[in-house]
Steps between C-alpha positions, in 0.01 A plus 500: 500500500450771738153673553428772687110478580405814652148698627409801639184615724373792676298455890184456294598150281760388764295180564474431123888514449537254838276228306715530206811484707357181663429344143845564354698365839242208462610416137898565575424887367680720717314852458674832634249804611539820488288777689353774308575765659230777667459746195563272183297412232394138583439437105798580415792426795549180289649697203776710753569165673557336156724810396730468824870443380565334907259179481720203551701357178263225323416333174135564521323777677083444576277724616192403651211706605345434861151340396709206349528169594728220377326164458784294448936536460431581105746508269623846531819428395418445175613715167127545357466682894557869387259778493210622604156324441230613199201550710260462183693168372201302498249747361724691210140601372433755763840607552434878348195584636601356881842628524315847394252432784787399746678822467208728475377345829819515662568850449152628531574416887759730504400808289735439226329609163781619353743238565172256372520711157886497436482096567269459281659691197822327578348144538362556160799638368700220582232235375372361783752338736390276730348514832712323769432450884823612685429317797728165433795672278805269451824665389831302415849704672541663097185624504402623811654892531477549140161392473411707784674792388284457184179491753582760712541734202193404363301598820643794573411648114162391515497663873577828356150524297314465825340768674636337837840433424448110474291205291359192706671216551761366279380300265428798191885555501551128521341434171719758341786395682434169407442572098819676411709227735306200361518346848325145489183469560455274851351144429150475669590252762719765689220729560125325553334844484147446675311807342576426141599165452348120541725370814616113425734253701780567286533872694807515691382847650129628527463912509246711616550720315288841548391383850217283300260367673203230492522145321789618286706568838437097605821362362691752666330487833548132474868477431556742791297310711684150422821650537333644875408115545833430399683650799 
């Protein structure tokens, strides 16, 4: 099977994205990066990268996000690895209420009321999908333009209720996207995501995810710092 592991960094997380590179070629992972280029949106160069009809021909395309960090070869090759990971898998109890907070928080940053109000009354519309983390997104060759298509379209209606033209990050379309394409939902071990999840051995990739810090960034600190050792 071919994969085509791939990650993308601006100046700012360029020493992140060299850990993970280090990881992967440790564990027989070769890992392509990309630069993001002066003037893009950081959070969400991973979608147009995704959506480019050039990458090189493969089974298996995965996306990783810079502050990630393989801790062993993993069995990405593997059918049940498709998708994108629920980041509330282990706490389906809180799921309304924190993906609310998420979003709210995320946009307050950027001044995006409107945009806040229009997710909202579609996310309820639609029943709730689930919240995903786009940061490790794993498409098989059928899915990948199609599926992206289907994201890109997402974003750029829910762009056009904002009072500055755009919605952060990618993740709000992504749980659209992801409900009306029913793509899997990403088995935990793919994506150890430090903020919201208990990290165990079984992890083949630890995240920082949101830049967390304190105890909860340990595991990832650590893996980088083996995988330093390493080399």
């Amino acid at each position: 099977m071919r994969l085509f592991f791939l990650t993308a960094a601006d100046e700012r997380c360029k020493r992140e994205s060299e850990a993970l590179i280090a990881s992967g070629k440790r564990f027989g992972r070769e890992i392509q990066f990309f630069d993001i280029p002066a003037g893009e949106m950081p959070a969400r160069y991973k979608v147009k990268l995704l959506a480019d009809p050039d990458l090189p021909a493969a089974d298996k395309y995965i996306y990783l996000d810079s502050d990630t960090v393989m801790t062993g070869p993993g069995d990405w090759e593997s059918e049940e690895c498709q998708g994108v990971a629920d980041i509330f898998y282990h706490c389906p109890e809180q799921r309304l209420k924190q993906t609310m907070g998420l979003i709210r928080n995320n946009t307050t940053v950027v001044g995006e009321a409107k945009g806040y109000e229009f997710f909202c009354e579609l996310w309820r519309l639609l029943e709730y999908p689930i919240l995903c983390n786009s940061g490790v997104t794993v498409l098989t060759a059928r899915d990948r333009l199609p599926f992206m298509t289907n994201w890109l379209k997402w974003m750029e209606m829910i762009d056009k209720h904002c009072e500055r033209g755009y919605f952060f990050g990618d993740e709000a379309p992504l749980m659209f996207a992801r409900h009306f394409w029913d793509l899997p939902i990403l088995p935990p071990r793919f994506n150890g995501l430090c903020k919201w999840q208990p990290i165990y051995d079984w992890h083949v990739l630890i995240h920082a995810d949101g830049n967390v810090q304190g105890e909860k960034r340990l595991p990832y600190t650590n893996a980088v710092n083996k995988v330093l050792l390493h080399e």
